[in-house]
DOFILUM-106924 format. One record per residue (C-alpha): chain; y, x, z; residue number from 1. Coordinates in steps of 0.02 Angstrom, whole numbers, plus 50000, padded with zeros to 5 digits. Layout:
BEGIN
{pt 'A',{Y,X,Z},NUM},
...
//
This chain:
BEGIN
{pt 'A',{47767,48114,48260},1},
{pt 'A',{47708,47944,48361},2},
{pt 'A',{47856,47860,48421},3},
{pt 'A',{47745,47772,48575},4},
{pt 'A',{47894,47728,48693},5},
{pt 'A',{47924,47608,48524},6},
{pt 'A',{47749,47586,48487},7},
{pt 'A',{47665,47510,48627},8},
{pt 'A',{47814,47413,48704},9},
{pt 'A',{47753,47268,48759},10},
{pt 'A',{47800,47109,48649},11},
{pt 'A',{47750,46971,48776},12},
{pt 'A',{47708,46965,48976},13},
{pt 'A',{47535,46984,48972},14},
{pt 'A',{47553,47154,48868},15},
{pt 'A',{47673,47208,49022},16},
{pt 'A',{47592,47332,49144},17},
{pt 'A',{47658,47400,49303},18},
{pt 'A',{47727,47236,49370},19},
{pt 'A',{47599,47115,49394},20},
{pt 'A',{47715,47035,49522},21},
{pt 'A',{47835,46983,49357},22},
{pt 'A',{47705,46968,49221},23},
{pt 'A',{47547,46881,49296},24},
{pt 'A',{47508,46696,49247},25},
{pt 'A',{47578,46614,49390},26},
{pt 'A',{47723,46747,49427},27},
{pt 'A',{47908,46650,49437},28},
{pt 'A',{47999,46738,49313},29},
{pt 'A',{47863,46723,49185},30},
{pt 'A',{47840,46522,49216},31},
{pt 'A',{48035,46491,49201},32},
{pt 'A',{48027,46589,49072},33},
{pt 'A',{47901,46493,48970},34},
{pt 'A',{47982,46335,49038},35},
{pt 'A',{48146,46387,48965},36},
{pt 'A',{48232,46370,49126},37},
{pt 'A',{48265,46556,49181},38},
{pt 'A',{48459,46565,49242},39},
{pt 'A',{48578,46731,49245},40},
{pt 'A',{48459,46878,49308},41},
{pt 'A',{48476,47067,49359},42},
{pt 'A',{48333,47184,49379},43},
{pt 'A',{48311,47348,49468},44},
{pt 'A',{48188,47502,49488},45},
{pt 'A',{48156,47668,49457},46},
{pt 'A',{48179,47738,49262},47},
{pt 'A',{48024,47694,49118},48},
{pt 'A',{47957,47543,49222},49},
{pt 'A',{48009,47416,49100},50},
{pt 'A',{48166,47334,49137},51},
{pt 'A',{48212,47317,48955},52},
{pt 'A',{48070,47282,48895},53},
{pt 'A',{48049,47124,49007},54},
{pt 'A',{48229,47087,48941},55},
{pt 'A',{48140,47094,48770},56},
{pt 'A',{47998,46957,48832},57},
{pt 'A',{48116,46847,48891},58},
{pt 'A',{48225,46827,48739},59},
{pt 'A',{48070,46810,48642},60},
{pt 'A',{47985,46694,48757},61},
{pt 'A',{48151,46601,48765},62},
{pt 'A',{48176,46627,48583},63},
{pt 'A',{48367,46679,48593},64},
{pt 'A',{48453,46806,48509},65},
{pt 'A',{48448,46970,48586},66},
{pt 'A',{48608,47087,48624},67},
{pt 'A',{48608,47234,48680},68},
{pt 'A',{48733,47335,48770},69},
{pt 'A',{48771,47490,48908},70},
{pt 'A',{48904,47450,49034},71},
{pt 'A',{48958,47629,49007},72},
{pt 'A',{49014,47614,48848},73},
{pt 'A',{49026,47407,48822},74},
{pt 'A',{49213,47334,48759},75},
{pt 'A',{49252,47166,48820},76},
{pt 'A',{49299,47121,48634},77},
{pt 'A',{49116,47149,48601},78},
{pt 'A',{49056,47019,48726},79},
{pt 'A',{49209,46905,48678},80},
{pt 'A',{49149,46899,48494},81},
{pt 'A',{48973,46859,48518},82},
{pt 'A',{49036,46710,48631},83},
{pt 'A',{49141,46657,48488},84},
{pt 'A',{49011,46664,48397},85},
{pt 'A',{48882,46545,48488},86},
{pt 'A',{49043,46446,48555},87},
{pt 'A',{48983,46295,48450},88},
{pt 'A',{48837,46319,48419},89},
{pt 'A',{48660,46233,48526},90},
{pt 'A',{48609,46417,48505},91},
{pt 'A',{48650,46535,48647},92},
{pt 'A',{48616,46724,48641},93},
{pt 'A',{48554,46831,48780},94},
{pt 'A',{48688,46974,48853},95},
{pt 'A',{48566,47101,48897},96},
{pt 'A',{48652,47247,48997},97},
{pt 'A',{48585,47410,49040},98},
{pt 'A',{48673,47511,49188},99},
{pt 'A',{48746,47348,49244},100},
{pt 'A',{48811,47437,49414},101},
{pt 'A',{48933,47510,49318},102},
{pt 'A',{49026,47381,49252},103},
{pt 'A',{49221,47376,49310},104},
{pt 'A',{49285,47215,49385},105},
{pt 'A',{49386,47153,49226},106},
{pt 'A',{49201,47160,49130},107},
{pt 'A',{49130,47056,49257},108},
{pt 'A',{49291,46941,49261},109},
{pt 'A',{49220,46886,49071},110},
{pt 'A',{49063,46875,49118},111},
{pt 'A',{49107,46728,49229},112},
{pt 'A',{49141,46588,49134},113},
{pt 'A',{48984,46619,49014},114},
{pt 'A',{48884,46624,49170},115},
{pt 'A',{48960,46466,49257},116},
{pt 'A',{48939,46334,49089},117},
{pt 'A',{48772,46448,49035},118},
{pt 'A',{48839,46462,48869},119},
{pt 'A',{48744,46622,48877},120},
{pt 'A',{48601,46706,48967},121},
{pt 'A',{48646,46873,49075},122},
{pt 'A',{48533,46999,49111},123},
{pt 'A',{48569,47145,49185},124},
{pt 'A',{48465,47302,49242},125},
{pt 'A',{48502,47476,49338},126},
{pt 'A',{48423,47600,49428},127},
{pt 'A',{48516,47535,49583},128},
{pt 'A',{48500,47371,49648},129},
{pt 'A',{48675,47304,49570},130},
{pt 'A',{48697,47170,49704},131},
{pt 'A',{48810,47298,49780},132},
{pt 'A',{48926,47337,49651},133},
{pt 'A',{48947,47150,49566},134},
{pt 'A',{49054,47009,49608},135},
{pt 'A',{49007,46906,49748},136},
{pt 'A',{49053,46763,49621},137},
{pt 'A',{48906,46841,49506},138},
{pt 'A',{48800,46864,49639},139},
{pt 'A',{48785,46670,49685},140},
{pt 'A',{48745,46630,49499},141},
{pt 'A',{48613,46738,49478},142},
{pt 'A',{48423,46786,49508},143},
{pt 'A',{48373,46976,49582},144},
{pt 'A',{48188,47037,49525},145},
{pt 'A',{48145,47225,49595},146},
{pt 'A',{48033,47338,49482},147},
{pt 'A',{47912,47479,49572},148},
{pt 'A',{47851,47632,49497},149},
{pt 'A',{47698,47606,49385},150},
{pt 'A',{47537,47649,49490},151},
{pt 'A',{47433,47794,49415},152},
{pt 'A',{47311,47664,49373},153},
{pt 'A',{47414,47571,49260},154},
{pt 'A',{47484,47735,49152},155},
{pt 'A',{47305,47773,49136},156},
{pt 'A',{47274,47622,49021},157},
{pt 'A',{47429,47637,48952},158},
{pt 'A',{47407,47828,48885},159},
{pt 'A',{47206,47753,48832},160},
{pt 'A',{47302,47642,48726},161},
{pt 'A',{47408,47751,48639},162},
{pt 'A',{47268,47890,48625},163},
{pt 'A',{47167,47726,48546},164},
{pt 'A',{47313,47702,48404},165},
{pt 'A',{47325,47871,48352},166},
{pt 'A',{47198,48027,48309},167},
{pt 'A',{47258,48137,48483},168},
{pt 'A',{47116,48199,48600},169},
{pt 'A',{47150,48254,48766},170},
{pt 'A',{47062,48369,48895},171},
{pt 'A',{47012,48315,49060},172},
{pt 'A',{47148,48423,49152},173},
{pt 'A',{47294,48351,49038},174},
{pt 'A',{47248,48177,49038},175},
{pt 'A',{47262,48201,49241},176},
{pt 'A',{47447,48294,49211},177},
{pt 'A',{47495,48148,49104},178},
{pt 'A',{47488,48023,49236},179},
{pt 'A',{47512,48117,49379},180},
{pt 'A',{47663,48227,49325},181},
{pt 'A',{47755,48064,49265},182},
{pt 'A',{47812,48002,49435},183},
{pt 'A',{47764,47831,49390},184},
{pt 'A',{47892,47854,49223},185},
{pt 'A',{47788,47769,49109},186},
{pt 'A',{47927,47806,48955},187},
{pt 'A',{47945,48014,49037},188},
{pt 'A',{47723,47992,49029},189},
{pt 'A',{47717,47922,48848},190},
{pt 'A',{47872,48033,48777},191},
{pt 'A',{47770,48205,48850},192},
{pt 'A',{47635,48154,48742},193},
{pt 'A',{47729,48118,48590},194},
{pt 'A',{47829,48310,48607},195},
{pt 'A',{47633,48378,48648},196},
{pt 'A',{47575,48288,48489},197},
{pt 'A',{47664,48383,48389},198},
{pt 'A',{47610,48552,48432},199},
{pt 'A',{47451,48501,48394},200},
{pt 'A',{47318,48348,48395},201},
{pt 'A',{47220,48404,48543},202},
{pt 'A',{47323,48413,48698},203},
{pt 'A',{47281,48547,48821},204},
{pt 'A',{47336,48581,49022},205},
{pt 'A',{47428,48732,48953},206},
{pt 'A',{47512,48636,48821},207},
{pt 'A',{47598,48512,48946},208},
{pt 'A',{47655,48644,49070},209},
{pt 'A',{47736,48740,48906},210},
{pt 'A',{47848,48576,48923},211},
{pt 'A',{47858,48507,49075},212},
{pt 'A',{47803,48660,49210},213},
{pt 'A',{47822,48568,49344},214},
{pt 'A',{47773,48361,49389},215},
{pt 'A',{47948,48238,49410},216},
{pt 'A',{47971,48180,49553},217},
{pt 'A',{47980,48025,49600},218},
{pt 'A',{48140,48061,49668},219},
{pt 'A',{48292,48002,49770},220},
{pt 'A',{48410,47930,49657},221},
{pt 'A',{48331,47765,49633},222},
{pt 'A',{48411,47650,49794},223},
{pt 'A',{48254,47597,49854},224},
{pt 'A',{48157,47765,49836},225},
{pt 'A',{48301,47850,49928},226},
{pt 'A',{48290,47745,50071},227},
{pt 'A',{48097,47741,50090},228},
{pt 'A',{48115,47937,50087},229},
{pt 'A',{48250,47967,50234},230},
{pt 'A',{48187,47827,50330},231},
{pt 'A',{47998,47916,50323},232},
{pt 'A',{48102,48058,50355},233},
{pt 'A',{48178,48011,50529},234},
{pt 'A',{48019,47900,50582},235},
{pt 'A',{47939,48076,50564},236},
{pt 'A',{48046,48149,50666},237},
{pt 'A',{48060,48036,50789},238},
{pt 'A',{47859,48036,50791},239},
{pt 'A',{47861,48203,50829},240},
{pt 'A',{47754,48254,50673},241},
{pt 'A',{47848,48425,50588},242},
{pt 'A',{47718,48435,50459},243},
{pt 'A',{47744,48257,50384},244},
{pt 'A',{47952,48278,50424},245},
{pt 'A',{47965,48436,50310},246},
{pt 'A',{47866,48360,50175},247},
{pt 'A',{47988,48220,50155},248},
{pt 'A',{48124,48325,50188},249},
{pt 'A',{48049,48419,50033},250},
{pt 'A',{48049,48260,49941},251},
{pt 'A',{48235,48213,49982},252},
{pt 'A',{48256,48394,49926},253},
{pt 'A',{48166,48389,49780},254},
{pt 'A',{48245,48214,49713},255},
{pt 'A',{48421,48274,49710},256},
{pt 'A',{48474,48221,49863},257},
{pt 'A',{48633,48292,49957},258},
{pt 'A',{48615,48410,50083},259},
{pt 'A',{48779,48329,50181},260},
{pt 'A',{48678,48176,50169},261},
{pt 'A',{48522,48242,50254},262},
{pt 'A',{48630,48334,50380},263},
{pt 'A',{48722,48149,50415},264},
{pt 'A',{48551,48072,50452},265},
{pt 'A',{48499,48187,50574},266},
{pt 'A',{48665,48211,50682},267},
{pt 'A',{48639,48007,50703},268},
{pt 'A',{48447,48051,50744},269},
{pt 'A',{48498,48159,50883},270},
{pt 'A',{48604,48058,50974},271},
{pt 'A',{48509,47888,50940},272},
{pt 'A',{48322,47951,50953},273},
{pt 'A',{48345,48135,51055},274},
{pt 'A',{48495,48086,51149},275},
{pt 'A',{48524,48161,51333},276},
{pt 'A',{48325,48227,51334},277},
{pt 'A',{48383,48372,51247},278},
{pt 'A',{48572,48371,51260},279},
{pt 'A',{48583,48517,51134},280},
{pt 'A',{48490,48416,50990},281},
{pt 'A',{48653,48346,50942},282},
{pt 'A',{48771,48530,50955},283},
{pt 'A',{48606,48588,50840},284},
{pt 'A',{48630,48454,50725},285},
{pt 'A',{48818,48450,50703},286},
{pt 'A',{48805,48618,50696},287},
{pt 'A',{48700,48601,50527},288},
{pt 'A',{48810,48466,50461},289},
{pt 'A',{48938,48600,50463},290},
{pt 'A',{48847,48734,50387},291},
{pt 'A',{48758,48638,50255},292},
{pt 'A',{48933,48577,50182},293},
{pt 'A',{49017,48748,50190},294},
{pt 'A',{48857,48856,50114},295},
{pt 'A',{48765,48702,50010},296},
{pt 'A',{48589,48750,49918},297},
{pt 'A',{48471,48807,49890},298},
{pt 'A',{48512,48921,50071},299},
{pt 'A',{48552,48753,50166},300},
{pt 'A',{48383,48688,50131},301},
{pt 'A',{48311,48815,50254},302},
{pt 'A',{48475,48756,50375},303},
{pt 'A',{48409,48578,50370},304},
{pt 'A',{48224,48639,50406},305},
{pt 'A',{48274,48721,50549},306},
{pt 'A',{48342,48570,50606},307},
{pt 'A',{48217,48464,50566},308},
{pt 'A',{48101,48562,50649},309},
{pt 'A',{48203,48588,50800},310},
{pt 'A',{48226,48381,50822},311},
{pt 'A',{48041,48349,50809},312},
{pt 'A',{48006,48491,50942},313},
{pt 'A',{48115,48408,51062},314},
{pt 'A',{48080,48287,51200},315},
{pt 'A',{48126,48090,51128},316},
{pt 'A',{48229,47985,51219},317},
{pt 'A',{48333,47828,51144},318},
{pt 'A',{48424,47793,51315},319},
{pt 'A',{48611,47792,51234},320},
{pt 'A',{48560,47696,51097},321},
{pt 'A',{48486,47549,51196},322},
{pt 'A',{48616,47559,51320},323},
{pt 'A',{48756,47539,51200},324},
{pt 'A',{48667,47406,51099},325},
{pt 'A',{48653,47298,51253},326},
{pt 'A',{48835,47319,51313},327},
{pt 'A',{48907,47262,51132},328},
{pt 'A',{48779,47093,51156},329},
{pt 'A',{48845,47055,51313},330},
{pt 'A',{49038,47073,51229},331},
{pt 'A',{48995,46970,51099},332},
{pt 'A',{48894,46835,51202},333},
{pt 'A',{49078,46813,51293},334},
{pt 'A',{49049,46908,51452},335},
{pt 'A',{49228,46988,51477},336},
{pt 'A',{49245,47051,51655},337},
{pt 'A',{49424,47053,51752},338},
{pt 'A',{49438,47253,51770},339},
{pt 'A',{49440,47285,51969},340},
{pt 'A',{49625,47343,52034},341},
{pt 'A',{49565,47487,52090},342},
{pt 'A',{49542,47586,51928},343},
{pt 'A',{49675,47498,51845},344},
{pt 'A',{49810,47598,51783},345},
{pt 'A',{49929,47668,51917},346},
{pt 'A',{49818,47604,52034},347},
{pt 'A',{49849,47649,52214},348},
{pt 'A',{49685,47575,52268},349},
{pt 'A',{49595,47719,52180},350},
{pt 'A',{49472,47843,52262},351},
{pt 'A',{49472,48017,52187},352},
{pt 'A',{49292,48061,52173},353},
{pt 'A',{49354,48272,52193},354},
{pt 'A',{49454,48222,52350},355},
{pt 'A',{49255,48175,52405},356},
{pt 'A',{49145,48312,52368},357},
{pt 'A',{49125,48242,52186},358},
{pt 'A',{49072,48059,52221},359},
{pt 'A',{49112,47923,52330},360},
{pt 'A',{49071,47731,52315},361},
{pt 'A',{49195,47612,52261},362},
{pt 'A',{49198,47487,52130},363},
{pt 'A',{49211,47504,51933},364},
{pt 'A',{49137,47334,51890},365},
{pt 'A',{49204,47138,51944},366},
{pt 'A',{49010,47093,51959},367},
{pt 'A',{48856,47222,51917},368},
{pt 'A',{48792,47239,51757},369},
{pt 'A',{48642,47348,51694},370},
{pt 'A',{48642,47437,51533},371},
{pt 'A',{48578,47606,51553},372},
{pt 'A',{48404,47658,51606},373},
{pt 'A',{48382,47841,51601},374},
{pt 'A',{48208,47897,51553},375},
{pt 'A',{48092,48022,51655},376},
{pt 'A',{48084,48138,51478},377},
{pt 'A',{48174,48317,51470},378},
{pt 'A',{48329,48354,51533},379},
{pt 'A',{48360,48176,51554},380},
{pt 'A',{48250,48175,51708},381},
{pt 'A',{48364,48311,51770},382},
{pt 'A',{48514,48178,51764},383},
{pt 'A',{48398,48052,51843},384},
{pt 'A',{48372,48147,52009},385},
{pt 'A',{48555,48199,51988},386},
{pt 'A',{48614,47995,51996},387},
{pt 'A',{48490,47978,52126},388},
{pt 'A',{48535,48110,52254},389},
{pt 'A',{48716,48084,52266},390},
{pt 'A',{48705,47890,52288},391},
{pt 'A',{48611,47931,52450},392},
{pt 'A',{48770,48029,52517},393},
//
């Protein structure tokens, strides 16, 4: 059996595909890499888009030992003896760490003083953008690159160059699967063909679906992919469009994501996007939040697509949001009104709006201020001519 994930990884930049934005002649990391100047790095994107190889380049490029490690299952000692090791020595190894989000604060802690006097070179990768998990101490030392999923384009000559090393033949129809089953995975791509390989040396449609039935998604889990998807999501919604809001409700669906999640993001949409046009957008919503958590899937998927559904249907209106973003900027640009004594507490200055039919006129503000502008949408036109009518009283 071809090992290709081992085969065809890349040995130097220009052998690097997917990430033209790292690897191209003129990309920064690659020149402070060849100038022997690249500093403490972390990289991040989706799974089988090259984050250790490119750890690989660089401590050949660099020519520096290579190490190595997992943050889930990494010992301090282990990092302690290696800097013992290069402690006096004009030699200093690279500390490569996979799933770097994970370390715990005490690994980082050692990290820190190799990092400061660059007695070694850090780099880290995860699936998650580790900025949020490390030290802000680690943070200022350090370089972020972000990976992307390998286009379709680029697997393609990527699976012609491992059909080119070996005797494999592929149809039409599973050359096709290959790429676009992957998800942009170009180790999940190149490890389907090595487990079809083995059944036989021509690879068939039906051969693939025997072991993967159905494509991978590109998912949810990855940080960056999981916010493109809800915010496409909500913009959806809040365009109106239910086709395109279900499909990427789907997605979030299909990725893994959390139904509570989902439900979270569109209780906020209904009050921030909805709001007092359709009053009953947020009880719906809440409403699902609660259901999803107490039932969970695969029934609450059909909970959230009612929802979904029911938000796009409904007339848009961002009234609340807008008001209550304005009223914070005037707090925090210092204007702080003297509350009138009127509606003070105890106040005997006070009208009681019942005592007058349900409103009479009377001060609430020191000076006027404007914040709210109802819209002319849905049952917020309703409370329009309802504000309207009883200031002529």
């Amino acid at each position: 059996m071809a090992d290709f994930t081992h085969l065809l990884r890349p040995s130097n930049f220009d052998e690097l595909i997917g990430q033209d934005h790292l690897s191209k002649d003129k990309a920064p990391l690659r020149v402070l890499c060849q100038k022997g100047v690249l500093g403490h790095s972390f990289f991040f994107g989706p799974s089988g888009t090259g984050k250790t190889s490119i750890a690989r380049i660089i401590a050949k490029t660099m020519e520096l030992p290579f190490y190595e490690f997992n943050a889930t299952s990494i010992k301090i000692e282990q990092l302690r003896a290696i800097f013992e090791q290069y402690k006096n020595t004009l030699q200093k190894p690279l500390i490569f760490i996979d799933e770097v989000h994970r370390l715990a604060k005490n690994q980082q802690e050692v990290l820190l003083p190799v990092m400061e006097n660059n007695s070694a070179l850090i780099i880290g990768a995860s699936t998650e953008n580790p900025f949020f998990s490390l030290t802000s101490a680690i943070r200022s030392r350090s370089m972020l690159f972000e990976l992307h999923h390998i286009s379709n384009e680029a697997l393609s000559r990527l699976l012609r160059r491992a059909l080119d090393s070996s005797d494999i033949t592929c149809s039409d129809e599973a050359l096709e699967y290959l790429i676009k089953s992957s998800g942009g995975d170009a180790r999940s791509m190149l490890k389907l063909l090595e487990f079809a390989s083995n059944i036989g040396t021509h690879i068939t449609l039906d051969i693939l679906k025997s072991l993967r039935p159905n494509a991978l998604s590109v998912g949810s889990s990855e940080a960056g992919v999981h916010y493109d998807l809800s915010s496409a999501m909500i913009k959806s919604i809040r365009g109106s469009d239910m086709d395109a809001a279900i499909y990427y409700l789907a997605r979030l669906i299909d990725g893994g994501e959390s139904a509570e999640f989902i439900a979270r993001r569109l209780v906020i949409l209904a009050s921030e996007d909805v709001g007092n046009a359709n009053p009953q957008a947020l009880t719906l919503a809440t409403s699902a939040m609660t259901s999803v958590s107490k039932i969970g899937y695969p029934e609450a998927r059909i909970i959230l697509s009612q929802a979904v559904i029911y938000l796009c249907a409904s007339p848009k209106s961002n009234s609340a949001y807008l008001a209550i973003k304005s009223a914070l900027s005037a707090v925090n640009d210092g204007v702080m009104l003297d509350i009138p004594k009127n509606i003070t507490q105890n106040s005997k200055g006070y009208l009681y709006p019942h005592d007058f039919g349900g409103y009479v006129k009377q001060n609430y503000l020191s000076k006027p201020l404007k914040f709210v502008t109802l819209k002319p949408i849905g049952y917020e036109k309703k409370m329009v001519d309802w504000i309207e009518s009883i200031k002529k009283i």
